[in-house]
Backbone bond lengths (Angstrom), bond angles and torsions (degrees), N, CA, C in turn:
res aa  C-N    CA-C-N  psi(-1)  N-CA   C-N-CA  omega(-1)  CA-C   N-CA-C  phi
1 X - - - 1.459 - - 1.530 110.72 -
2 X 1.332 101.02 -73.34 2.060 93.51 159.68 1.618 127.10 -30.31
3 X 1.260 106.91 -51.89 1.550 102.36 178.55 1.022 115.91 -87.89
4 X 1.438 114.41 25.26 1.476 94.17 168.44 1.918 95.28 -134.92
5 X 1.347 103.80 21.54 1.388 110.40 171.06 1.858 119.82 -73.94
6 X 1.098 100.65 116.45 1.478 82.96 175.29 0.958 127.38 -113.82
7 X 1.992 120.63 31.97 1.015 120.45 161.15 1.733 122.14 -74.05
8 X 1.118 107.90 -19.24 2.140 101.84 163.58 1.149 91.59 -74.56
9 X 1.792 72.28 140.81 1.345 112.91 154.75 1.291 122.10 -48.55
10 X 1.170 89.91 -76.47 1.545 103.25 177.70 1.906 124.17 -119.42
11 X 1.736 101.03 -175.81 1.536 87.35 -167.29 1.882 105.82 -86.27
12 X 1.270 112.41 13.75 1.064 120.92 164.36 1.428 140.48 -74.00
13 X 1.237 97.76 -23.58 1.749 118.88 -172.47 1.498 83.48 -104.92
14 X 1.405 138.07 -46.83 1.110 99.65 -156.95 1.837 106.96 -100.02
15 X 1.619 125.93 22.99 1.065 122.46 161.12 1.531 108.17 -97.32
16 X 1.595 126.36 -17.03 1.476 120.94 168.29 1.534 114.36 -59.63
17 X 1.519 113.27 -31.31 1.551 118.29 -175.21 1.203 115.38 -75.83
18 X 1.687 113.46 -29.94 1.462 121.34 157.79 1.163 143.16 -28.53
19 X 1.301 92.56 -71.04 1.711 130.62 155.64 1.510 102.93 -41.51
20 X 1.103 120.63 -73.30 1.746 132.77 -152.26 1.674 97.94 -61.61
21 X 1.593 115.96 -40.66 1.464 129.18 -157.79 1.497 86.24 -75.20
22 X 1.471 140.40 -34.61 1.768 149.38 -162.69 1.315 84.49 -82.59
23 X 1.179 119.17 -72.38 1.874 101.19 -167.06 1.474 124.23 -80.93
24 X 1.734 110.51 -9.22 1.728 98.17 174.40 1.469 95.01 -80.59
25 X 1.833 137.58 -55.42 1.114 148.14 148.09 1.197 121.93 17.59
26 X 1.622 111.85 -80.15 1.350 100.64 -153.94 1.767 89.98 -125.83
27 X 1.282 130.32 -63.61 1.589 113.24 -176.41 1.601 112.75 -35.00
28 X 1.658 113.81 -57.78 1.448 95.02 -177.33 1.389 131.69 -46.01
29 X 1.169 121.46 -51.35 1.481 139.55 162.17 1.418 104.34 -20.51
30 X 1.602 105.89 -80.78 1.576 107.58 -170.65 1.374 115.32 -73.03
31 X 1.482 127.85 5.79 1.594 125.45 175.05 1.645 81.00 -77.05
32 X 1.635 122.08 -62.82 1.077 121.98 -146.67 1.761 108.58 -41.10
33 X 1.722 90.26 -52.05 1.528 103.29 -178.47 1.465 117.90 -50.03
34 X 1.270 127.68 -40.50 1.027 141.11 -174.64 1.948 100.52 -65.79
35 X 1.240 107.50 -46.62 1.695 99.03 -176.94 1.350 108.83 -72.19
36 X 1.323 133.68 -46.52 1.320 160.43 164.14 1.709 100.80 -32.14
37 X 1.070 137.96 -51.83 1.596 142.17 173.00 1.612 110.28 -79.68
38 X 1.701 122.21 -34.55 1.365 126.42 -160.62 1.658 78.90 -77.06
39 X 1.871 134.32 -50.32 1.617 115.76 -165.66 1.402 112.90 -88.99
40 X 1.349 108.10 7.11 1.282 93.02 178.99 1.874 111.91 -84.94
41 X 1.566 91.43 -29.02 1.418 106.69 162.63 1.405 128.02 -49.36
42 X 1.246 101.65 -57.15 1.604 121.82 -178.78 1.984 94.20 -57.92
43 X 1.148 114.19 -41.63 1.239 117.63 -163.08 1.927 115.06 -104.83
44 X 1.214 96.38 60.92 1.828 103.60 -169.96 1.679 106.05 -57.10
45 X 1.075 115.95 -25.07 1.533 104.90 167.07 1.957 116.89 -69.67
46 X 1.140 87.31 -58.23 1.871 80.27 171.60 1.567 114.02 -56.14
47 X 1.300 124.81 -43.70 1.093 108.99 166.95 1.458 147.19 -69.05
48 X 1.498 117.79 1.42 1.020 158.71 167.07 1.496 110.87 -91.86
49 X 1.523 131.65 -22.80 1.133 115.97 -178.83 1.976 91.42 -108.81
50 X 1.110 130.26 -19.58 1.664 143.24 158.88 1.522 109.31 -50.99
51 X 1.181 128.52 -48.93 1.175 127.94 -163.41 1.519 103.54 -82.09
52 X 1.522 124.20 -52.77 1.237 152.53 -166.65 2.041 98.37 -57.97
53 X 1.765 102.67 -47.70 1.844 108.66 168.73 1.242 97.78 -57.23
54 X 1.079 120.01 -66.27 1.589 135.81 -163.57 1.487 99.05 -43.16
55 X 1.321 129.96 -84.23 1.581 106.58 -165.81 1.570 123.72 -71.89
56 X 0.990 106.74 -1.90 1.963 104.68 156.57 1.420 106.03 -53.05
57 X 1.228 120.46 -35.35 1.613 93.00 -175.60 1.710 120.03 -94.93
58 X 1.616 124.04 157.19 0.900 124.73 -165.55 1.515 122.09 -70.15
59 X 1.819 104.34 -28.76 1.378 111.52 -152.58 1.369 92.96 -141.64
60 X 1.691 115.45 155.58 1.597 94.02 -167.74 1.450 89.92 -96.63
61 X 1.193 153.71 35.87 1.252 159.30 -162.85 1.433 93.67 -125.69
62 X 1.503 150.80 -44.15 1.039 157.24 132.39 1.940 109.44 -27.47
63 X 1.216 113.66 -58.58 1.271 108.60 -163.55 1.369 113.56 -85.87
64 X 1.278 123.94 13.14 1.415 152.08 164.76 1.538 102.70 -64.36
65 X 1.659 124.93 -28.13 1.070 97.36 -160.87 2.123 92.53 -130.76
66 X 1.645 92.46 32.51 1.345 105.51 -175.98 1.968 98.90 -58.24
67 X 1.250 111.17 128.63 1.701 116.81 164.52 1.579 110.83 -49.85
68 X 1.270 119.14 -36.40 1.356 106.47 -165.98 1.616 110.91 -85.25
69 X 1.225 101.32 -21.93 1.569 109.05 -169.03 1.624 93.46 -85.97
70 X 1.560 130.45 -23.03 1.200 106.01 176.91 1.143 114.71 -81.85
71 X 1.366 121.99 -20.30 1.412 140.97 179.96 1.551 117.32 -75.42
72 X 1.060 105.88 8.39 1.836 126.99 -166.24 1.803 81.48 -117.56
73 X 1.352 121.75 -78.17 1.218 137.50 -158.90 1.918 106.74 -49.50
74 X 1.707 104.42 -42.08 1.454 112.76 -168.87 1.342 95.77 -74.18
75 X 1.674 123.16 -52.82 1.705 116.57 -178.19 1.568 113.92 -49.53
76 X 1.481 133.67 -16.79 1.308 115.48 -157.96 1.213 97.39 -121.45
77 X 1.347 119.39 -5.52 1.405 106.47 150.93 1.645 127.00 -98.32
78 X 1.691 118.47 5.70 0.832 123.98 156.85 1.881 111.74 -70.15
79 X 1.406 100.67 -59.60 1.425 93.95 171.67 1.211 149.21 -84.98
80 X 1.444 116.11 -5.31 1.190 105.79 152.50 1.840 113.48 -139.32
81 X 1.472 105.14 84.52 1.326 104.25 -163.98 1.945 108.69 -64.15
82 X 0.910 108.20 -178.31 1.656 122.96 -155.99 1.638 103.78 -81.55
83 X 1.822 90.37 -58.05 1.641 118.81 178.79 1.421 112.01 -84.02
84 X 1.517 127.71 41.31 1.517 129.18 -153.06 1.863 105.55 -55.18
85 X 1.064 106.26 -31.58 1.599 97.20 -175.15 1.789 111.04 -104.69
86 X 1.418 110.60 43.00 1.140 111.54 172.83 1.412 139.24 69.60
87 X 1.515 103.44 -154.25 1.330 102.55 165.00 1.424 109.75 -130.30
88 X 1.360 127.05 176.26 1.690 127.95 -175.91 1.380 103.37 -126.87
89 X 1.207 137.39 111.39 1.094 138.40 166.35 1.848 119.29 -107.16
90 X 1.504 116.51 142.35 1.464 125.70 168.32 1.267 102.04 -88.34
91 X 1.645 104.12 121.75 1.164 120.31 178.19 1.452 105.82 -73.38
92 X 1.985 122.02 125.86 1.419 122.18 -178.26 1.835 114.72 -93.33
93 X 1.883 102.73 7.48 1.334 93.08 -159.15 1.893 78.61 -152.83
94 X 1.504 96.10 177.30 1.491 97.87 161.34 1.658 134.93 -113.59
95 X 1.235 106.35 138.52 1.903 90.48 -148.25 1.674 93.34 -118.83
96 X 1.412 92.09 140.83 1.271 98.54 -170.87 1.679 108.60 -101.42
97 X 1.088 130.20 124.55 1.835 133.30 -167.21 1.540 100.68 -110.02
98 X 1.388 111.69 146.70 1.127 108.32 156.99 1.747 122.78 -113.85
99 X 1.167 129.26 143.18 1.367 139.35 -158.75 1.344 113.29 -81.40
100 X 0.810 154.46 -159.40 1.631 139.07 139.87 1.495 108.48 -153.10
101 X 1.169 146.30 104.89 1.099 156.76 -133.12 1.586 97.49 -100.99
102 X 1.351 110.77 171.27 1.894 128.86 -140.79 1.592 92.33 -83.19
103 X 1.392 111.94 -54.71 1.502 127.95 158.57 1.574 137.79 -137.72
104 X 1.509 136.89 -126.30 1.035 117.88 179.21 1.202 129.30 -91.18
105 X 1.460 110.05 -0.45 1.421 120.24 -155.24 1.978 89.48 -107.97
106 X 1.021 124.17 20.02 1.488 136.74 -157.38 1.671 103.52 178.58
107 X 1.681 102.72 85.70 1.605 111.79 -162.19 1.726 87.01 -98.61
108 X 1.049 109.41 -161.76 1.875 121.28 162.36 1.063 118.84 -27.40
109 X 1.200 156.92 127.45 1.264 144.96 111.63 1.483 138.23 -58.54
110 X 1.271 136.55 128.81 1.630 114.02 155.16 1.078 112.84 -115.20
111 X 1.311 92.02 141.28 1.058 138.28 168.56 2.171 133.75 -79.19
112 X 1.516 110.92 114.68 1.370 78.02 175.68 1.298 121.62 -134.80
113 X 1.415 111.78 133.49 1.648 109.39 -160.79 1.558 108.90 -94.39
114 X 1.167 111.88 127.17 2.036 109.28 -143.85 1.727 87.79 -95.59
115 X 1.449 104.44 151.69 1.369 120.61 171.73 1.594 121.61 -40.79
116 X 1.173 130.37 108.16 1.213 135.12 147.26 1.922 94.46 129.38
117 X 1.492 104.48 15.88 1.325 110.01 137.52 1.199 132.24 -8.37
118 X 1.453 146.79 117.77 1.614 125.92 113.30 1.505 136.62 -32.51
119 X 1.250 140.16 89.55 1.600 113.03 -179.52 1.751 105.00 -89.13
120 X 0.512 121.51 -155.81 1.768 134.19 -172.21 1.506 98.05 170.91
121 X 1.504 114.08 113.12 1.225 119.02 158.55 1.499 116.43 -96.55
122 X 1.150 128.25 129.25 1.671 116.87 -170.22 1.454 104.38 -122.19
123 X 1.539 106.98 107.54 1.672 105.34 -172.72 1.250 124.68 -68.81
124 X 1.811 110.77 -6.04 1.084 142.08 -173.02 2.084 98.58 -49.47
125 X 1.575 88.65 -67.37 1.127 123.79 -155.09 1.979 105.90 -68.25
126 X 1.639 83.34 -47.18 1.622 102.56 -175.85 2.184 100.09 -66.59
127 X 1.300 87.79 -38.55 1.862 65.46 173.48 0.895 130.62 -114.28
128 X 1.525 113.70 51.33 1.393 134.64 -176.39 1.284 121.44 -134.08
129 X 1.506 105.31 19.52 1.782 121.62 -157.31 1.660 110.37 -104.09
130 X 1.713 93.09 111.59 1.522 94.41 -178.98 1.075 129.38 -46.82
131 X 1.511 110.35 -21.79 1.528 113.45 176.45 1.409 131.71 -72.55
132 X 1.520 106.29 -19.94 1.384 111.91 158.69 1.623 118.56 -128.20
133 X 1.159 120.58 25.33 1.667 118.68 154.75 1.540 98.87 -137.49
134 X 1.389 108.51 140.50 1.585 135.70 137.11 1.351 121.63 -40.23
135 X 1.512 113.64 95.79 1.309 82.83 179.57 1.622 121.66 101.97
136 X 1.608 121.78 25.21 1.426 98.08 -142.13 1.965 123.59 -69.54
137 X 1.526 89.19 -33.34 1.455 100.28 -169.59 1.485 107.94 -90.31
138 X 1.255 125.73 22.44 1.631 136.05 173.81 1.604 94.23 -99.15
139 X 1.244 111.01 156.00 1.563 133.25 -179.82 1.713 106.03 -114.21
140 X 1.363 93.41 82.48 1.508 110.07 169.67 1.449 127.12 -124.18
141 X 1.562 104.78 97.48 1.894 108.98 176.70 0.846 127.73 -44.43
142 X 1.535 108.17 -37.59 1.488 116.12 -154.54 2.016 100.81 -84.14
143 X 1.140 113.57 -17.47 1.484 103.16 163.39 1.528 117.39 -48.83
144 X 1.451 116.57 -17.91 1.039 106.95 -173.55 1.507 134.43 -115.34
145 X 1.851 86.24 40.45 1.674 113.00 -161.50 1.788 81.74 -80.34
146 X 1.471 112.23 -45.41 1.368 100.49 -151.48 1.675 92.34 -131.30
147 X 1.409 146.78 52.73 1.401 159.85 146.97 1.811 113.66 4.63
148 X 1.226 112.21 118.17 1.065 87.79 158.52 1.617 132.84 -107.31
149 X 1.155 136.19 165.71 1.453 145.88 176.57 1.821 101.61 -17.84
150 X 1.480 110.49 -58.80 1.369 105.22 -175.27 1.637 119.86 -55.83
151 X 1.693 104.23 -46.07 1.214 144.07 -162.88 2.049 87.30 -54.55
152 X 1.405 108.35 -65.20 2.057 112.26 -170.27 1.066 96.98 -62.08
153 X 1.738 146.76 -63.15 0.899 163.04 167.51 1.809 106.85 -10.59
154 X 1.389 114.58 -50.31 1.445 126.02 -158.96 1.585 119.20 -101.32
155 X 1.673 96.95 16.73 0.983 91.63 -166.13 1.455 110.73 -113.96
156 X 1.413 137.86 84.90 1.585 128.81 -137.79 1.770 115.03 -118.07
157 X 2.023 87.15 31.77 1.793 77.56 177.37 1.371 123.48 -64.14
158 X 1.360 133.62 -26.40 1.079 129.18 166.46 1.696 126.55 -100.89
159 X 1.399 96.96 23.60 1.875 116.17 -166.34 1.286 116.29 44.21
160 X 1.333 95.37 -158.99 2.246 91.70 -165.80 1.143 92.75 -151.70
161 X 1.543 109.66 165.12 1.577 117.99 -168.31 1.155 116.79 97.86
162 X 1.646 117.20 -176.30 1.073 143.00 177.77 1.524 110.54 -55.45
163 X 1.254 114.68 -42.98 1.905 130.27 -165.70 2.181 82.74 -99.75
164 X 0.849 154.23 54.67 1.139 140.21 137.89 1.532 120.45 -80.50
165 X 1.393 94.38 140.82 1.521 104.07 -179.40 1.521 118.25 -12.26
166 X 1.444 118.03 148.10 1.497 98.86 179.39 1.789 93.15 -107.14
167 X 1.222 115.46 -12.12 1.613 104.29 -170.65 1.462 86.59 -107.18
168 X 1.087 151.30 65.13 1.404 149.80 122.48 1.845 123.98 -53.26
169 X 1.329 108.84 -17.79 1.503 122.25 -176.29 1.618 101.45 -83.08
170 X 1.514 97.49 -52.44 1.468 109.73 174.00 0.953 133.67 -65.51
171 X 1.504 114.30 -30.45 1.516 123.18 154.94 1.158 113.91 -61.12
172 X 1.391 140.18 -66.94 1.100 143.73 -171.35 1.559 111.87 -44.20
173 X 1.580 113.17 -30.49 1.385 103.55 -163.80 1.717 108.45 -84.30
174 X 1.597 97.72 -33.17 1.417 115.92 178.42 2.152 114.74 -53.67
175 X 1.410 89.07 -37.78 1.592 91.80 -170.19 1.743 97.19 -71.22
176 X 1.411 109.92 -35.58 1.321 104.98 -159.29 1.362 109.67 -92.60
177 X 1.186 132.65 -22.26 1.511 131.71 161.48 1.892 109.61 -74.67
178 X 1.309 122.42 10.45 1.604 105.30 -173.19 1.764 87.05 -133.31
179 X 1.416 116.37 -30.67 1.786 117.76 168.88 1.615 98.35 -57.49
180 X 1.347 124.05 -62.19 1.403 128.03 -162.22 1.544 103.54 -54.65
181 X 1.284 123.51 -70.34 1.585 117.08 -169.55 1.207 118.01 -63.53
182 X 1.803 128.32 -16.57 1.380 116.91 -153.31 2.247 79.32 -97.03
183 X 1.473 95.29 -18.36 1.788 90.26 -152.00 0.999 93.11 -91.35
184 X 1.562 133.11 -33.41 1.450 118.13 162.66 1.242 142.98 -85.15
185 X 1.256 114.80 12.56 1.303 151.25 156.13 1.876 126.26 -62.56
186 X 1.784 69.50 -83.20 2.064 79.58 -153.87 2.258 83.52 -98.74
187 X 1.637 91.03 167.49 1.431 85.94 158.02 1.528 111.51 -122.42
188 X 1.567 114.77 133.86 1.552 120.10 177.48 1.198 114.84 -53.07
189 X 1.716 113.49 142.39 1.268 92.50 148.25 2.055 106.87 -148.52
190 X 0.971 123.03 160.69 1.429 118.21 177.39 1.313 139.21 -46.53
191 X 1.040 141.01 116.48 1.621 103.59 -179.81 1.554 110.25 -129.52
192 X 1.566 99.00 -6.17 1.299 109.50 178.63 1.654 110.97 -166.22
193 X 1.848 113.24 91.15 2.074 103.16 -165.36 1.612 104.52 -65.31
194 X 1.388 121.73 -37.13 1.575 106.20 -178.95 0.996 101.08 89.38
195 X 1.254 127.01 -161.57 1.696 135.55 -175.65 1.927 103.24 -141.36
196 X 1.472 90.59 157.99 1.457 91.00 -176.89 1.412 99.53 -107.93
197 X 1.423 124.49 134.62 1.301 112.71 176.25 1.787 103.47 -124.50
198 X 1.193 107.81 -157.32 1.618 113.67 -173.34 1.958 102.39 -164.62
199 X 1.190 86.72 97.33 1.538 105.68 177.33 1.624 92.61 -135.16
200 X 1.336 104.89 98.02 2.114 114.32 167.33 1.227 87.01 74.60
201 X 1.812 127.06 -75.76 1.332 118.15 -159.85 1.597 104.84 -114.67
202 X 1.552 113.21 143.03 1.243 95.30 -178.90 1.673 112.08 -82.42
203 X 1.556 131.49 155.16 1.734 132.21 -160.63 1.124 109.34 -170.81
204 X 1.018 114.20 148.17 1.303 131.40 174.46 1.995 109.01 -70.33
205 X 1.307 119.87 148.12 1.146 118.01 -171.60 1.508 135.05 -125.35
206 X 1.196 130.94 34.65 1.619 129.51 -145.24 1.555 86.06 146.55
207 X 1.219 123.75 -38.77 1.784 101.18 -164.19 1.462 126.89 -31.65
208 X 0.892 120.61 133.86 1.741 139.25 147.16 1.306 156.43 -86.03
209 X 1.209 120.12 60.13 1.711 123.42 -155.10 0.939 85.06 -83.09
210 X 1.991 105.97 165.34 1.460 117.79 160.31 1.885 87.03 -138.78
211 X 1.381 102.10 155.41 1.494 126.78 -178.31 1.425 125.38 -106.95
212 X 1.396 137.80 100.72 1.482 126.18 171.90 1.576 103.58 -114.86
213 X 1.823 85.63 136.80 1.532 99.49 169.79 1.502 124.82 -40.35
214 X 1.427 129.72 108.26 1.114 108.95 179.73 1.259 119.45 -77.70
C-alpha cells in the first residue's frame, strides 16, 4: 500500500514512514502487552476476577466484548502508556491557558504560552493526576466500571483529534485477542518484575513470567 502511494515526494519520506509505522506498530503494542501480563501478575486478584469473566462466555468472539477485559486493557494503557513522554509540538499561535488554583484564595490564572513555543504534553504525567484518578499509581480496572468525563478525556495513549493514532484499531484488536486467550487460559505468575525503563518507548526490562494451564 505504501509503495504504491504516490503521494511522496520522494523515496525518502516514504522509507521514514516505514520505519516510524515498525516502531509505532509493533514495539508499542507488545511493550503494552508485556505491562498488561507483568500487573496482572503482580495483581492475582484481578487476574482471578479476568479469567473467572472470561470463561462465562461461549465464543471468544463474544468474549471480545467482556467489560472487565476492556477495563483491564483501558487501565494499562492509562498506566503505563507506550509513548509515556508524549508528544512535542511548535506552538504556531499564542495560547492563552487558564490555571486553576489549590483553593480559593488562588482562583484561575492565565496563562500565556507565546508563539513559537515548545509544548510537551506528557501522558505519563497527564494520566497520573490526582485530580482526576483515585488512586493514581495503583492498577485498578474496576475504576473504570463507571468513568468520569474528566477521567476518558485524560487518557491520551493514543491522543485525540483529527491527528490520532491511525493504528489504534489495530492495536486494540491485537491487545484484546492475545489478553483474552493467554488470561483465560493459563494463570500468570512472576518470576522475575525487572524494571521499567523509558528509552523512545516506555517497557518493561528483565521481566520474567511463567504460565500454567489453568
Amino acid at each position: 500500500m505504501m509503495m504504491n502511494d504516490s503521494e511522496y515526494e520522494n523515496e525518502i519520506e516514504r522509507v521514514r514512514d516505514m520505519i516510524a509505522y515498525v516502531i509505532a506498530g509493533f514495539d508499542t503494542t507488545a511493550n503494552t502487552l508485556s505491562f498488561a501480563l507483568l500487573e496482572l501478575g503482580r495483581h492475582p486478584e484481578e487476574q482471578r476476577k479476568l479469567r473467572s469473566a472470561l470463561q462465562k462466555f461461549e465464543t471468544e468472539e463474544e468474549a471480545k466484548a467482556c467489560p472487565e477485559l476492556k477495563h483491564v486493557i483501558r487501565e494499562i494503557l492509562r498506566l503505563r502508556p507506550a509513548i509515556s513522554l508524549g508528544s512535542v509540538k511548535l506552538l504556531g499561535n499564542d495560547i492563552k491557558i487558564g490555571v486553576k488554583g489549590d483553593d480559593e484564595k488562588n482562583k484561575t490564572q492565565n496563562i500565556i504560552l507565546p508563539k513559537g513555543s515548545g509544548a510537551i504534553t506528557c501522558f505519563f504525567t497527564i494520566q497520573r493526576d490526582a485530580k482526576v484518578f483515585e488512586d493514581p499509581d495503583a492498577f485498578i480496572p474496576s475504576r473504570w466500571d463507571d468513568p468520569s468525563d474528566d477521567m476518558n478525556k485524560s487518557v491520551l495513549t493514543f491522543s485525540l483529534g483529527k491527528r490520532n493514532c491511525q493504528g489504534q484499531a489495530l492495536a486494540y484488536a491485537e491487545i484484546t485477542e492475545i489478553l483474552l486467550k493467554l488470561c483465560r487460559d493459563y494463570e500468570i505468575n512472576i518470576v522475575d518484575e525487572g524494571k521499567a525503563t523509558n528509552a523512545v518507548l516506555y517497557r518493561p526490562v528483565g521481566t520474567i513470567l511463567s504460565f500454567t494451564k489453568a
